[in-house]
N, C-alpha and C positions, 0 to 999 in steps of 0.2 A: 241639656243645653240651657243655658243663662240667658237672660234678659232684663235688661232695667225698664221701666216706666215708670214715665212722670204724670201726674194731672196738673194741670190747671186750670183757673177760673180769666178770660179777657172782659166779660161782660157779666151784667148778673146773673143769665138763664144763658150762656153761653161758654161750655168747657172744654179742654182739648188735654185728646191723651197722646201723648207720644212714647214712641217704643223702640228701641236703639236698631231694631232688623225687622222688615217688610214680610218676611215668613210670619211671625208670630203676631204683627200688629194685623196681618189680613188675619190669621184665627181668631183672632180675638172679637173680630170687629163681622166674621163671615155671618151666624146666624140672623143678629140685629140685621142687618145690610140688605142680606137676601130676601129676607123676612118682610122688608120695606119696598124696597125697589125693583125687586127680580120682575124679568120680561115671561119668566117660566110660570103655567100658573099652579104648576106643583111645586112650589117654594112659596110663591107672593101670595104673603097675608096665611098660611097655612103651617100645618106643622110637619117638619119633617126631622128626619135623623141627619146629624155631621155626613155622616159614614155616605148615605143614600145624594144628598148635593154632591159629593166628593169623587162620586162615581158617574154622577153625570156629568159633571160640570170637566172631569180631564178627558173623558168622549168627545165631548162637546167642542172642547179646545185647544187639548193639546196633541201635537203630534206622535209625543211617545207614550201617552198614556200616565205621564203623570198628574200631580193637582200642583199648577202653577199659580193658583189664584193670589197668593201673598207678595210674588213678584209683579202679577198683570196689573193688580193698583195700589195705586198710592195714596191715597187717601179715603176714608171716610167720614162720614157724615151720617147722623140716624136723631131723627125727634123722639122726645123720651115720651109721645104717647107711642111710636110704634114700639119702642121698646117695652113698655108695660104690656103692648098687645099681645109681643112676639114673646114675651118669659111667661105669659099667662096660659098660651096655648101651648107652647115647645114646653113639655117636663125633661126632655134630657138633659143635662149638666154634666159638661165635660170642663177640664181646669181651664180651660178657655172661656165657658159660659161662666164659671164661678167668680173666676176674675173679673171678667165684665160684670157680673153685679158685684161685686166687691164696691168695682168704681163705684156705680150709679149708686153704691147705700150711703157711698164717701158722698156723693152730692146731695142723698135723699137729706144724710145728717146736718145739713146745712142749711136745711128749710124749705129748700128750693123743689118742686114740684113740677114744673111747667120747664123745660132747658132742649136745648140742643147739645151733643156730645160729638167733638170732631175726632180724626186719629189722623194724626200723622207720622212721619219718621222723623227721631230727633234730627231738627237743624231745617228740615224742607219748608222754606217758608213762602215758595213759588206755589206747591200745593196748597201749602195753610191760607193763603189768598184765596184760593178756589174756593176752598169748604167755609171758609168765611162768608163768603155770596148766600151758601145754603142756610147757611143759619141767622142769618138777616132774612132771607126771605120766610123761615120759620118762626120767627119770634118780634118781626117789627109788620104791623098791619100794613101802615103807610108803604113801608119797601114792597111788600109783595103786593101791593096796590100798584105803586108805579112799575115795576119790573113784568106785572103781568101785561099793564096794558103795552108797554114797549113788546112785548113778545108778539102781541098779536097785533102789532102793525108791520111787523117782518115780514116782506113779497116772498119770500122762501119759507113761514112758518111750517107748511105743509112736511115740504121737504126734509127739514130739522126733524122735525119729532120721527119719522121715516127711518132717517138715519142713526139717532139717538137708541129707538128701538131694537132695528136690524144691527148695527152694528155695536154698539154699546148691550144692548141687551136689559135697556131700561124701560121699567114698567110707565103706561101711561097716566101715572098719577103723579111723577117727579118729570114730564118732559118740560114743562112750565120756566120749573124751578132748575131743571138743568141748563138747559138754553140762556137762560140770565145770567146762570154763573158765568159758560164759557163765554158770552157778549161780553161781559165785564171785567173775565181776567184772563182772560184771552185763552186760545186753541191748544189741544192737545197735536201730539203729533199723528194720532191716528186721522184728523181730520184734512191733513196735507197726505197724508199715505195712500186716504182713498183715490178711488176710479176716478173723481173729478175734486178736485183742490179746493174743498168748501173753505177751506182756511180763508182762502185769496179770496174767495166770491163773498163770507160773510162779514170779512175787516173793514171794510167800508162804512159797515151801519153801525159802530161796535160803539161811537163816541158817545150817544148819548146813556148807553150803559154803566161805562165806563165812569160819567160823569156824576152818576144815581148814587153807584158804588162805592167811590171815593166820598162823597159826602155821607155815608152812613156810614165809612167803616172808619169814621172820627169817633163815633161811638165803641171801639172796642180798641179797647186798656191791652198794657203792656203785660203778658201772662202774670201772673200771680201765683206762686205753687204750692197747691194742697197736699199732695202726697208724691211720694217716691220711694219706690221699693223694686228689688232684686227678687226674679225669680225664678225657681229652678224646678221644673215639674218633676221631674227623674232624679231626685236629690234624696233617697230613702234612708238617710241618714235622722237617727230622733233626735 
């Protein structure tokens, strides 16, 4: 099966990869990710095999037993110290992990050391908003100054990170930096789906997020493209 990706550069310590199908951009992006954010604490910060996530994680979630993860999101986000953490300790390398350092040597090669790396699906720019929040609050001190302390004046704080965990399945070191994002660009639909319409309850407080957001994200440029390439892992063709 074929695939194209593109990188590019919107800020200086800020890149995004896009992948023309949600299957292969969630492999690409699963290790780094889980490795970062997972709620499980045999994944987060540790090292594990594709294979061993792959078997828990369609337990876990899917009804028939498959690995839906490439469908279930849309987006990533991963700072490039969790990524030096997560290829330092994980030794397996499958053409999924190879690719993903391909990219990061395409960004090493550039000088740049210190970055945030987004993934999205070519064209989704309703996501690319979201993970733009993450990587403002990873690379500008100020933003995640003021985004932190609006987080913890929210009367529902408690609540948020509760839900973030249980139902998202996010580790409590990104509940900070999640909750900013979606105050700022607003709600998934899993947050109208649940038992009580957090959507409806948290849209009230959303404007002064909103307002943080929009003035930082003057700082980040219209993509700029480093690389694009076609690729075909089953292609045994010399």
């Amino acid at each position: 099966m074929k695939f194209e990706y593109k990188l590019s550069t919107v800020h200086s310590n800020i890149f995004v990869l896009e992948v023309d199908n949600l299957c292969d951009l969630g492999m690409i992006f699963v290790r780094a990710q889980e490795f970062y954010e997972s709620a499980n604490d045999k994944f987060h910060g540790k090292e594990f095999t594709l294979l061993s996530y792959m078997d828990w994680y369609s337990k876990e979630y899917s009804e028939h037993g498959g690995f839906t993860y490439g469908g279930d999101f849309h987006g990533f986000n991963v700072p490039s110290t969790a990524i030096k953490n997560c290829y330092t300790i994980n030794t397996e390398r499958t053409p999924y992990d190879e690719l993903f350092l391909n990219v990061c040597q395409t960004i090493a090669d550039l000088g740049v050391t210190r970055y945030y790396l987004l993934g999205v699906e070519h064209g989704d720019l309703a996501t690319l908003e979201h993970e733009f929040a993450h990587a403002l609050f990873f690379t500008d001190d100020k933003y995640r100054e003021t985004m932190t302390r609006l987080v913890t004046l929210l009367p529902f704080q408690a609540d948020f990170f509760s839900f973030l965990q249980n139902e998202f399945e996010y580790a409590k070191n990104v509940h900070i930096d999640e909750a900013q994002a979606y105050m700022a660009t607003g709600f998934s639909d899993d947050f109208s789906n649940a038992k009580e319409d957090r959507a409806k309850e948290y849209e009230p407080f959303t404007g002064p997020f909103k307002e943080v957001f929009q003035e930082w994200r003057k700082e980040i440029s219209s993509p700029q493209l480093l690389r694009v390439e076609t690729v075909d892992f089953f292609d045994n063709e010399s």
